[in-house]
C-alpha angles and dihedrals in degrees: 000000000000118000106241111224131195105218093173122042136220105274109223116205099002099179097042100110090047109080116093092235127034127180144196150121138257138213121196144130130244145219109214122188143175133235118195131191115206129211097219128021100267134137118308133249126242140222128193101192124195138195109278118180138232144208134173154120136296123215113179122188107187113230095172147316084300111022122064125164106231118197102190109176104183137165107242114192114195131162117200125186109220117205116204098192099202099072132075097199114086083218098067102027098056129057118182103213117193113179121181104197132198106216134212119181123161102191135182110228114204111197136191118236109280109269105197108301104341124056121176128224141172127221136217149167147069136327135179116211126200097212093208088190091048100120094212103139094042114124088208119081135187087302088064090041091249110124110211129212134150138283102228130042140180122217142166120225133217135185166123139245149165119231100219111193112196133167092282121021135355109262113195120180114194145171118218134172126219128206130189111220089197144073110264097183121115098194118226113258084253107079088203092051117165096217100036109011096081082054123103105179137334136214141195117233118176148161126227123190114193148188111202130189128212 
């Protein structure tokens, strides 16, 4: 008897990456973070981060056989506790900061040749993001208790994915970091502020982690 082998397999959706468009929709959770960046050499502010989540749409414009424009806007929830060391009430030291973002990335996905039914890829580019719990426009501050970013915010994007074809639909689980380029802070109305006067900029950093369905 001789073992039989299937050196090729069946290819599933074989077309699938021809079309000009694709379309689709993705479901995934996120990491956010902050980076600050301090005027003088004090202690330094903490941060306690927790899973958000994130849904959205896929819009796909084929360049080649290896390039393809992705426009991907999504909702992205996040909550971040925000420590303020210097303080012994818990009222003053902590900040609870929940921020829900609309994101708009339009990303470059740079993808292997297929290799049966997976193909890897990595994704970059720029988003602009709408932050809707910003607090921007609050006439309160921190010695109110209302942190204050804001509202819009520019960012570039990195990361890295697996094209999954199965019978049905293409499944593609990726990572991908996300980085603001701009300064988030709203300083409080007190120039010499003790919870934002020693900042001199802050940044949202993040990881999102997401499923997406073509």
């Amino acid at each position: 008897m001789h073992a039989q082998f299937n050196e090729k397999p069946i290819l599933n959706l074989e077309n699938e990456d021809k079309a000009f468009l694709n379309w689709g929709y993705f479901l995934g959770f996120n990491q956010y973070d902050f980076k600050f960046e301090y005027k003088n050499d004090l202690q330094d502010i903490l941060v306690d981060k927790s899973l958000g989540f994130n849904v959205g749409l896929i819009g796909e414009l084929r360049i080649n056989e290896f390039l393809d424009l992705r426009f991907e806007p999504g909702l992205y929830y996040t909550s971040r506790l925000v420590g303020f060391p210097s303080f012994t009430e818990e009222n003053d030291a902590i900040r609870d900061v929940k921020s829900t973002y609309i994101n708009f990335p339009l990303l470059l996905k740079v993808s292997t040749k297929r290799l049966g039914n997976w193909k890897p890829f990595i994704v970059g580019g720029g988003s602009a993001s709408l932050n809707l719990g910003s607090n921007e426009a609050s006439l309160d501050d921190n010695s109110s208790g209302t942190f204050r970013m804001k509202k819009q915010v520019f960012n570039y994007e990195l990361g890295f994915g697996i094209d999954f074809y199965t019978e049905y639909f293409k499944f593609s689980p990726s990572i991908r970091g996300v980085f603001a380029i701009t300064d988030e802070l709203v300083p409080d109305n007190d120039p010499n502020s003790p919870w934002t006067g020693n900042i001199e900029a802050l940044r949202t950093r993040g990881v999102f982690v997401n499923f997406t369905f073509e």
